[in-house]
N, C-alpha and C positions, 0 to 999 in steps of 0.2 A: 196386390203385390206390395212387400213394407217396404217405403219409400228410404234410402241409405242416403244420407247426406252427410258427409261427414265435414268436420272444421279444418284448415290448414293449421289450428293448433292441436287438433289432436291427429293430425298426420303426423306431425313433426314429432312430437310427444311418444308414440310409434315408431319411428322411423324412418315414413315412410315419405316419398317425396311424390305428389300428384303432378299427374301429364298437363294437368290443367285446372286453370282458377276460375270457377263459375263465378262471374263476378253479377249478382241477382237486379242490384240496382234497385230504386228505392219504390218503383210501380211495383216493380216483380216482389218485392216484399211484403207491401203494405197495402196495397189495390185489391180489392179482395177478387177482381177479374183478371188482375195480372198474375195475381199468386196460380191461378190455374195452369195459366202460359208455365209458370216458374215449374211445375212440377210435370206436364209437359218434357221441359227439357231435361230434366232429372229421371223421369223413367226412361230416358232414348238414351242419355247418358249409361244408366245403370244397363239398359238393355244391351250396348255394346260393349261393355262390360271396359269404358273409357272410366281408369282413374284420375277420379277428380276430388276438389274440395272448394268448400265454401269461406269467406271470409266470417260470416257470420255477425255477430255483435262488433267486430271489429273494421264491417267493412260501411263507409259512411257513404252522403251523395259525391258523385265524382265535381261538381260544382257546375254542372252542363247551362241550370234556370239561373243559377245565379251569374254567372258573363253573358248566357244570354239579353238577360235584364239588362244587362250594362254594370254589374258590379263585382267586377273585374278584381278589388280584394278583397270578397269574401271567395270568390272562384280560386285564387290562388290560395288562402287560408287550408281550401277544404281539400283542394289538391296534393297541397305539402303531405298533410294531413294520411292521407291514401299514398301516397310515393312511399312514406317514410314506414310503412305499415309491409306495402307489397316488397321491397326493398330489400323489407327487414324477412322477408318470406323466400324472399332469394326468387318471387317469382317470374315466370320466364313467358309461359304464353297465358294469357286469358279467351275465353268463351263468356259472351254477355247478348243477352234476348231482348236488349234497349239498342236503338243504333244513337242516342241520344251519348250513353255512357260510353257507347264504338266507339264513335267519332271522337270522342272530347280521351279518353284513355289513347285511343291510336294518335292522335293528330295532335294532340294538345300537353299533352303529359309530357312528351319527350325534350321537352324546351327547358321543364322544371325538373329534369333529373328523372322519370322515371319512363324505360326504354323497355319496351313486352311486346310481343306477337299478339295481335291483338283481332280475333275473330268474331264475328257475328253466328248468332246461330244458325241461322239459313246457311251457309259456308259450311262451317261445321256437319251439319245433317246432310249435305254432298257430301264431306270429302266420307263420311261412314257409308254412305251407299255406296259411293263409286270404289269402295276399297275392301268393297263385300259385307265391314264388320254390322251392317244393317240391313235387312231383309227387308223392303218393302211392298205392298200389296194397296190393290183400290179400296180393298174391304167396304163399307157402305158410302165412302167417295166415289166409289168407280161408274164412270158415266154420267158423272154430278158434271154439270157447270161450274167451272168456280172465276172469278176472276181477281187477279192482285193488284193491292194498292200498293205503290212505291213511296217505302217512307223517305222522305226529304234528305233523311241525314244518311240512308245507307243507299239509294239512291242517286243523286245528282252530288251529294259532296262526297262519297266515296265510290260513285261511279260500278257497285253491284245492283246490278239488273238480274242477272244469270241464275245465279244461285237458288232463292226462292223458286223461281220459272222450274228450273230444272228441278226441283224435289216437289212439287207438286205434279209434274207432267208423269214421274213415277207412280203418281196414287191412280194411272188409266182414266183420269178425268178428263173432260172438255176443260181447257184455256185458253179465255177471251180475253179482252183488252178494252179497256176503256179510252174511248178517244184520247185523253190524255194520259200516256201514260211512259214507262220509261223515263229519257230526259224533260220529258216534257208533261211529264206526271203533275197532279195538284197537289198541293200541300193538305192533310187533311184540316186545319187550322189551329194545333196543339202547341206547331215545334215554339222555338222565339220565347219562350217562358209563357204564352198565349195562354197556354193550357191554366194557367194560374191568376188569371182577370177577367176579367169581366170585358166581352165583347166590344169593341168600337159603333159607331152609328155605322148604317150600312140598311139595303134593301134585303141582304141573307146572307145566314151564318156560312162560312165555308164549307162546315163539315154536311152541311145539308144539300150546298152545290156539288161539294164531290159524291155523296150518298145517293144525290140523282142521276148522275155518270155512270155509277154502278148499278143501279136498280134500271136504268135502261135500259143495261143485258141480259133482263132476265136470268141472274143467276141464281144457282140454289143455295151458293157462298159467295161470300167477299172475304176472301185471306188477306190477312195481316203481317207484317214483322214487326211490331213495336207496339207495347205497350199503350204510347199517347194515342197513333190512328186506333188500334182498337177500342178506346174510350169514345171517340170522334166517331170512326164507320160505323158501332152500335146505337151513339143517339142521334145518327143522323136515318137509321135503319127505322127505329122508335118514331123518329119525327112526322116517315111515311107510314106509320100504321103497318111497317111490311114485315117484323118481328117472326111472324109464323113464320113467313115461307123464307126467308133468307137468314141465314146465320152468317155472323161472325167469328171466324176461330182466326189463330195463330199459324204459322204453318206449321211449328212443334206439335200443336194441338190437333192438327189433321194428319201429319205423321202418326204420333201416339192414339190417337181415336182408331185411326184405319186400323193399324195394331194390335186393340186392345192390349196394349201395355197398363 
């Protein structure tokens, strides 16, 4: 199927004004394992036949690693930056597959001027099933194992649990839980800008503590919403030698896969 991404400069250019701003974020761009997630959510988009548009070349980092770090004006630089852009787009709600870019767009943007509805994709992929515009099926999920890891930031700082849960329990699969999970979920060890230095001293890495949480349940997945854990839950996957029998997907990506979108 030919993948329709269109720009919010050639909507506008058109005429036309989109329901929603995929905002892709700079994993889902340039990771060449998140670019999968990214398209993913693009044929579930195209499938329900939800118009949207991409920022494209014009859309930069939201500034999430850089306040993380502690540097609070390059975050506000790169902020302006993206307000004065989406603003200028008149736009209204965004859709984004990072809860790094959620969080920091929902929670953080509105202080510097720029005010949007601001969803995560797991969200989004409910509200299309529960409103019909998405037909879902187990297709080679069904009767899988799977169990989800809670990213940090869409999680315990925006307090969705439900969402992922509930669109994966649509694909007829088994879901288990990892002793820590919910509010009391592990961080996979990425969020903090971590993702971008070099480990601290320690007896083991995070993502290899939380990677044995999950391979304790014997699942045949470990579902993802974010870009950094799925970086983390696969080399912690890698680390056990468990690569065959366990996969890492997205929950878009287990939507879409079950599909064949």
């Amino acid at each position: 199927m030919e993948m329709k991404v269109p720009t919010m400069a050639e909507c506008i250019a058109n005429g036309e004004v989109p329901e929603i701003l995929f905002w892709v974020g700079c994993a889902g761009s340039f990771d060449d394992r998140a670019k999968k997630i990214t398209k993913a959510i693009v044929k579930i988009l195209n499938k329900a036949e939800v118009k949207f548009a991409v920022l494209g070349t014009e859309e930069s980092c939201t500034g999430d690693p850089a306040k993380r770090a502690g540097n609070e004006f390059l975050f506000q630089m790169q902020a302006f930056t993206n307000i004065q852009v989406l603003n200028g787009y008149e736009v209204k709600k965004i859709v984004t597959g990072c809860p790094h870019c959620f969080n920091t767009l929902k929670n953080e943007y509105p202080d510097l001027g720029g005010n949007y509805e601001v969803i995560h994709h797991t969200q989004l992929i409910q509200q299309l099933i529960d409103s019909g515009k998405l037909k879902v099926e187990g297709g080679s999920f069904k009767g899988k194992k799977i169990t989800f890891h809670d990213p940090c930031y869409l999680g315990r700082a925006n307090n969705e649990y439900e969402a992922p849960r509930s669109v994966i329990e649509k694909l007829d699969s088994e879901l288990t839980e990892m002793k820590r999970s919910r509010a009391n979920g592990l961080c996979c060890g990425a969020g903090g800008a971590q993702m971008f230095k070099e480990a601290e001293h320690g007896d083991k890495e995070v993502n290899v503590e939380r990677a044995e949480e999950a391979l304790a349940l014997n699942p045949n997945v470990i579902a993802t919403g974010c870009p950094f854990c799925m970086t983390m839950m696969t080399d912690g996957v890698k680390h056990f030698n468990k690569e065959a029998e366990v996969k890492v997907y997205d929950v878009a990506e287990l939507i879409a896969n079950a599909q064949d979108l």
